[in-house]
N, C-alpha and C positions, 0 to 999 in steps of 0.2 A: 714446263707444265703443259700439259694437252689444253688446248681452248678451250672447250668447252667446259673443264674444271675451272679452268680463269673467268668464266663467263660465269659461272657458278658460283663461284669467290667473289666477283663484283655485285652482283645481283643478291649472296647472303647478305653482303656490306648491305646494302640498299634497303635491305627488306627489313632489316634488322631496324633500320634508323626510320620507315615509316611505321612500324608498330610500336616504335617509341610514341613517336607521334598522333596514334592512334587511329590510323589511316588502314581505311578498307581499300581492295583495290577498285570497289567503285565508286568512292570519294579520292585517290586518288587521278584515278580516271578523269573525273572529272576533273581535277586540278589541271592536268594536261590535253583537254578538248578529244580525250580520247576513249576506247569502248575498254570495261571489264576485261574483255578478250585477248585485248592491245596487252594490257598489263598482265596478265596471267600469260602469255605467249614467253614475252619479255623476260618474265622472273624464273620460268620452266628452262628457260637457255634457247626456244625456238622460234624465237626472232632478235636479232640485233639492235643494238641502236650506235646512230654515228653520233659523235661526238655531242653535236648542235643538240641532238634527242638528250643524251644523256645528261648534258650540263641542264637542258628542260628537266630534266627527272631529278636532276640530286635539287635544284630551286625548287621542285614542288613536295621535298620532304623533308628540304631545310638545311640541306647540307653541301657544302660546296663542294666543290668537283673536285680542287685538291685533298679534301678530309675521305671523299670516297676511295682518290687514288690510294689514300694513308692506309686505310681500311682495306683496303682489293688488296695489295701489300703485305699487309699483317695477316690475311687468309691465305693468302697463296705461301707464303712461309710455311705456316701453320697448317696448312694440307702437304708438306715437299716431304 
């Protein structure tokens, strides 16, 4: 799969599971000491996050880093 669709894939998982939660990205943001900006970057595919960030990101929408992997998984599938 091209990255940037896997980047894609991880970040629907993600998004998907803070608007469960009912999370703007700038109450997110703020969960993570971080600007609207940060998060809009992040969820658009035009900035990254290393590991350390992401495991920060799935703790502030509730979801562990393995359920994301599960999820990134099951989209990337489902985009092949």
């Amino acid at each position: 799969m091209h990255s940037h669709r896997a980047v894609c894939a991880a970040f629907d998982a993600s998004k998907e599971c803070a608007r469960c939660c009912w999370l703007t990205q700038v109450e997110l943001a703020s969960r993570l000491n971080a600007t609207q900006t940060f998060i809009s970057k992040c969820e658009r595919g035009e900035r990254r996050l290393d590991i350390v960030e992401l495991k920060q990101w799935c703790e502030a929408i509730g979801l562990s880093l393995v359920e994301l992997a599960v999820r990134f998984e099951d989209a990337c599938n489902k985009r092949a």
